[in-house]
C-alpha positions as a Markdown table, in Angstrom:
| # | Residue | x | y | z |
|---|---|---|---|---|
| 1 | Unk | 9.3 | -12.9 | 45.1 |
| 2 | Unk | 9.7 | -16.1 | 43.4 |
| 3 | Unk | 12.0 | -18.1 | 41.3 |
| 4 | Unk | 12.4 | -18.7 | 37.8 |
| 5 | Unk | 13.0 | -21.2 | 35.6 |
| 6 | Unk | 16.0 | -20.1 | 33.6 |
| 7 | Unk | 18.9 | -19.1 | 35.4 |
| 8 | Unk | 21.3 | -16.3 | 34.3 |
| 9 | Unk | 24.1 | -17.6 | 36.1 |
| 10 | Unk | 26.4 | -17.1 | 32.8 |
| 11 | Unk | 27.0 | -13.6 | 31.3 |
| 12 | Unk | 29.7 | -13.0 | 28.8 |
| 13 | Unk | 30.7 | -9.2 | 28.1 |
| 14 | Unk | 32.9 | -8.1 | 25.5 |
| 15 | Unk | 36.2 | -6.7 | 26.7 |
| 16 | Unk | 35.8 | -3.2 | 25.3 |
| 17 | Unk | 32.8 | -2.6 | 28.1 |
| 18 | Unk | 34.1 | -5.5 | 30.8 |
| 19 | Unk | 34.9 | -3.2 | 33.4 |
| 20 | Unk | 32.3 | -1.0 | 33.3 |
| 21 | Unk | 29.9 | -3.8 | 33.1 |
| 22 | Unk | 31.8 | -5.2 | 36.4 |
| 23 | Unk | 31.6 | -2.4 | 38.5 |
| 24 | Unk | 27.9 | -1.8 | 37.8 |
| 25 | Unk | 26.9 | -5.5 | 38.4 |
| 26 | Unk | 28.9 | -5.3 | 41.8 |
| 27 | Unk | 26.7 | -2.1 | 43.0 |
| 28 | Unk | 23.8 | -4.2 | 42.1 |
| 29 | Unk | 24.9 | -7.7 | 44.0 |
| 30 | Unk | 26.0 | -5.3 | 46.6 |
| 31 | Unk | 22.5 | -3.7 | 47.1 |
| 32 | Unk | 20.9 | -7.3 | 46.6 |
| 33 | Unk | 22.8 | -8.4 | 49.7 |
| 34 | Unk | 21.6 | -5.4 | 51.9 |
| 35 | Unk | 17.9 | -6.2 | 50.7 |
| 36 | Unk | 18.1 | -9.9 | 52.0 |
| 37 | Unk | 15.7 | -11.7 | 54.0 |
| 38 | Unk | 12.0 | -12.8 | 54.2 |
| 39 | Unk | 10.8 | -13.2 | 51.3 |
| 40 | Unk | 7.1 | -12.0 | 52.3 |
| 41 | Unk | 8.4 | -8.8 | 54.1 |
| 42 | Unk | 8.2 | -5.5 | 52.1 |
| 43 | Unk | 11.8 | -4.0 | 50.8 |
| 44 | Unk | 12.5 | -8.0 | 50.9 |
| 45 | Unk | 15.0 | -8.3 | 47.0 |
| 46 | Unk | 17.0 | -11.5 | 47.7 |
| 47 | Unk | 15.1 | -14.4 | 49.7 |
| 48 | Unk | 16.6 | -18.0 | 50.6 |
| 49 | Unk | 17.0 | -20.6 | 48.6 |
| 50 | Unk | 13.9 | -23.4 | 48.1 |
| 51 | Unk | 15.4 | -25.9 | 50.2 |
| 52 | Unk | 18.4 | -27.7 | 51.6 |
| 53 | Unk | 19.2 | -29.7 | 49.0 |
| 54 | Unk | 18.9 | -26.4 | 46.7 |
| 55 | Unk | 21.0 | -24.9 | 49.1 |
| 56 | Unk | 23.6 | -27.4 | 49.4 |
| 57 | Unk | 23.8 | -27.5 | 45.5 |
| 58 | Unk | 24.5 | -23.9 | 45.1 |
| 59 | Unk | 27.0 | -24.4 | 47.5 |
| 60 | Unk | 29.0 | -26.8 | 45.7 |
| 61 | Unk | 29.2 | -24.4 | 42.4 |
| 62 | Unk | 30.6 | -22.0 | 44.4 |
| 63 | Unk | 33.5 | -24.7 | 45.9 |
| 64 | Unk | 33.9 | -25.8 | 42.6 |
| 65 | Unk | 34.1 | -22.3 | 41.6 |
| 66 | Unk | 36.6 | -21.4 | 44.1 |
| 67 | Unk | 38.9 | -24.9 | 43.7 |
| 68 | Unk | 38.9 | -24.6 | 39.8 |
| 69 | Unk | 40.6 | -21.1 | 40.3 |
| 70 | Unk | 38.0 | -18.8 | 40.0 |
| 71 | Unk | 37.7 | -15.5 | 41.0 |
| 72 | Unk | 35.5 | -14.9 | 44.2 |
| 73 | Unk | 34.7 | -10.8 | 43.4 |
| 74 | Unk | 32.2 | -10.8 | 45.9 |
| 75 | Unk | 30.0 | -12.9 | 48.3 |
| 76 | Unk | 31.0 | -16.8 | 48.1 |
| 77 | Unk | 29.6 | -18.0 | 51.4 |
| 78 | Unk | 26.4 | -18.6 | 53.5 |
| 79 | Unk | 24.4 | -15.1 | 53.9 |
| 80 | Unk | 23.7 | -14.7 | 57.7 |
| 81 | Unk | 23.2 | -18.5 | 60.1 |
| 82 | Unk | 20.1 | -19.1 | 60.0 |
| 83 | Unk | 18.0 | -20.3 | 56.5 |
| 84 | Unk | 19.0 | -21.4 | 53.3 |
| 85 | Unk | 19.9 | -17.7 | 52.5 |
| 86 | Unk | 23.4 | -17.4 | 50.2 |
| 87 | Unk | 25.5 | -14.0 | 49.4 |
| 88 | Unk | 25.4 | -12.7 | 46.0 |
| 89 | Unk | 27.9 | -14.2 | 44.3 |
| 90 | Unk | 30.3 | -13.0 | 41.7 |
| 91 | Unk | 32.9 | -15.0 | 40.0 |
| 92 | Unk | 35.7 | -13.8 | 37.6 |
| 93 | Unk | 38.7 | -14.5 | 36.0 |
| 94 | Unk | 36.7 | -18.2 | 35.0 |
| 95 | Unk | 38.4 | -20.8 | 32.2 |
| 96 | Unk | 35.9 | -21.9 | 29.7 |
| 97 | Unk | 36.0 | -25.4 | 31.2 |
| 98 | Unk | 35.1 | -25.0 | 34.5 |
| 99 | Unk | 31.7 | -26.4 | 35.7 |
| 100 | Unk | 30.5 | -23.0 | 37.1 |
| 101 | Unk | 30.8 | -21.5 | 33.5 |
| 102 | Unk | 29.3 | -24.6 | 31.5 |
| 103 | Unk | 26.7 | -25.1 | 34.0 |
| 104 | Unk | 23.2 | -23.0 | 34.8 |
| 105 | Unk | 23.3 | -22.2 | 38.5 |
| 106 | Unk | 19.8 | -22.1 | 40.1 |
| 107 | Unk | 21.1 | -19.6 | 42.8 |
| 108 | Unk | 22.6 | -16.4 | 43.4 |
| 109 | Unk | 25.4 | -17.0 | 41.5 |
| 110 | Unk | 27.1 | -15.3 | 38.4 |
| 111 | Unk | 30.3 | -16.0 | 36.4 |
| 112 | Unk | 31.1 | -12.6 | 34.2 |
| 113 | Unk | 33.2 | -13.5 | 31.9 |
| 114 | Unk | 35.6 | -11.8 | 29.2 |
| 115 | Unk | 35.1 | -12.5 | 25.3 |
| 116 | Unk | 37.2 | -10.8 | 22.3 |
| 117 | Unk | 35.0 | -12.1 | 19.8 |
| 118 | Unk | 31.7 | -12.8 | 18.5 |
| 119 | Unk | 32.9 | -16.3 | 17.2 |
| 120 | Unk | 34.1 | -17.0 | 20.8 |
| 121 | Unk | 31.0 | -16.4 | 22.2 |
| 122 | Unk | 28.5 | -18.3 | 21.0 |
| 123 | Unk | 30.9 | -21.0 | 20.6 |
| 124 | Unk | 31.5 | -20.8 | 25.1 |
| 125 | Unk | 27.8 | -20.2 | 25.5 |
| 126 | Unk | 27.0 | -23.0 | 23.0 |
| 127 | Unk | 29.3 | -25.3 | 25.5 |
| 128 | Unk | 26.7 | -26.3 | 28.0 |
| 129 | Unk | 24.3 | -29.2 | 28.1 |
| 130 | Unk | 21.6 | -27.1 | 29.5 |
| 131 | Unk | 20.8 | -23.8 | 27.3 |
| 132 | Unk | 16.9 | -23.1 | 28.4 |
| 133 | Unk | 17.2 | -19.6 | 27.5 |
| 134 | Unk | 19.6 | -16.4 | 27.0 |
| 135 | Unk | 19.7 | -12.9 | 26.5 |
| 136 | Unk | 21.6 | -10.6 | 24.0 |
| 137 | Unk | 22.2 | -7.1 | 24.3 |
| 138 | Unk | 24.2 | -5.2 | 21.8 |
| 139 | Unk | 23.6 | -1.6 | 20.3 |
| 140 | Unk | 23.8 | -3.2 | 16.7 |
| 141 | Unk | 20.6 | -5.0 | 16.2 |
| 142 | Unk | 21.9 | -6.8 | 13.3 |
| 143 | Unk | 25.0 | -8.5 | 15.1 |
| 144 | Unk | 22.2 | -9.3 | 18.1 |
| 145 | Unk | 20.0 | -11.3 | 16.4 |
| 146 | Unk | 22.7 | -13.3 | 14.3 |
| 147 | Unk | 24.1 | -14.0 | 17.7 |
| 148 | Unk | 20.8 | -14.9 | 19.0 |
| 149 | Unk | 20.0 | -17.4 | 16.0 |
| 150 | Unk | 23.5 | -18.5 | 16.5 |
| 151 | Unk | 23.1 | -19.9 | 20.4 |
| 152 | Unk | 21.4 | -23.1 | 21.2 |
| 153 | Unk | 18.8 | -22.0 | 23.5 |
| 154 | Unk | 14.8 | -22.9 | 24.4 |
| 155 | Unk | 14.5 | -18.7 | 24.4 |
| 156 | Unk | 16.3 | -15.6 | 23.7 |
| 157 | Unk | 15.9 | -12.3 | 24.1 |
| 158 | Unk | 17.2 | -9.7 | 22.3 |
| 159 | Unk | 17.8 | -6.0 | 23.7 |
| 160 | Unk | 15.3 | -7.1 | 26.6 |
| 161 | Unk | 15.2 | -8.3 | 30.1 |
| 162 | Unk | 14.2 | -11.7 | 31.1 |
| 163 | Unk | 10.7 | -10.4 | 31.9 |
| 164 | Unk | 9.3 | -10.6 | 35.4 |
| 165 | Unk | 5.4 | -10.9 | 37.0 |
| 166 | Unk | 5.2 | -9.6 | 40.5 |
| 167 | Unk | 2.3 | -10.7 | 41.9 |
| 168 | Unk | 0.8 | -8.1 | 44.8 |
């Protein structure tokens, strides 16, 4: 258990697979939540946050989230009382301009949101200050990497997860 230093707190999905993509995210945030707590005990998936100020952070993207007219599909709120522990969160239903989708949140927080295009894509994900890294996935190769050449990131990845090291 750890944390990482690019944060996947953006994910666009095209429209034909949005749904789809939704529902099976959910079932995963959902299990996330059930799997919450210490950090250094076995089963352990979703720890607390680093610190307060971490904490309190995360919080404010998800107020921000919430007063910009975002869509709270699940979590949104303080996991249990004690710790700096936070729900899986899922927004929807996000506007291109709102700080949650421009922004990297270093937390438990996603925005999925809805493209039509390839063109609109990379121009939203292009529309942040940060861009340390991204991922692309598409069944045609040849659209992913043009995509991935296209966004303004430190890293991409292309048909492959953001790689992981457990450490025993």
């Amino acid at each position: 258990m750890g944390q990482v230093c690019s944060a996947g707190s953006r994910i666009f999905v095209q429209e034909r697979v949005y749904d789809e993509f939704l529902t099976k995210f959910t079932a995963i945030a959902k299990n996330l939540a059930a799997a919450t707590g210490d950090p250094f005990v076995s089963g352990t998936q979703h720890g607390p946050q680093v610190s307060r100020v971490q904490f309190d952070r995360v919080m404010s993207y998800i107020e921000s989230g919430k007063q910009d007219g975002a869509t709270v599909h699940i979590g949104g709120a303080r996991h249990g009382k004690e710790g700096y522990f936070i729900q899986p969160t899922i927004f929807t239903n996000t506007k291109p301009d709102m700080k949650i989708v421009r922004e990297e949140i270093f937390g438990p927080v996603a925005v999925v949101a809805k493209f039509k295009t390839e063109d609109e894509v990379i121009e939203t994900a292009n529309d942040t200050t940060y861009g340390l890294a991204c991922n692309v996935f598409s069944q045609n190769i040849s659209r992913a990497l043009r995509v991935a050449h296209s966004l303004e990131a430190g890293t991409a990845w292309v048909c492959s997860p953001q790689p992981l090291v457990q450490t025993s």
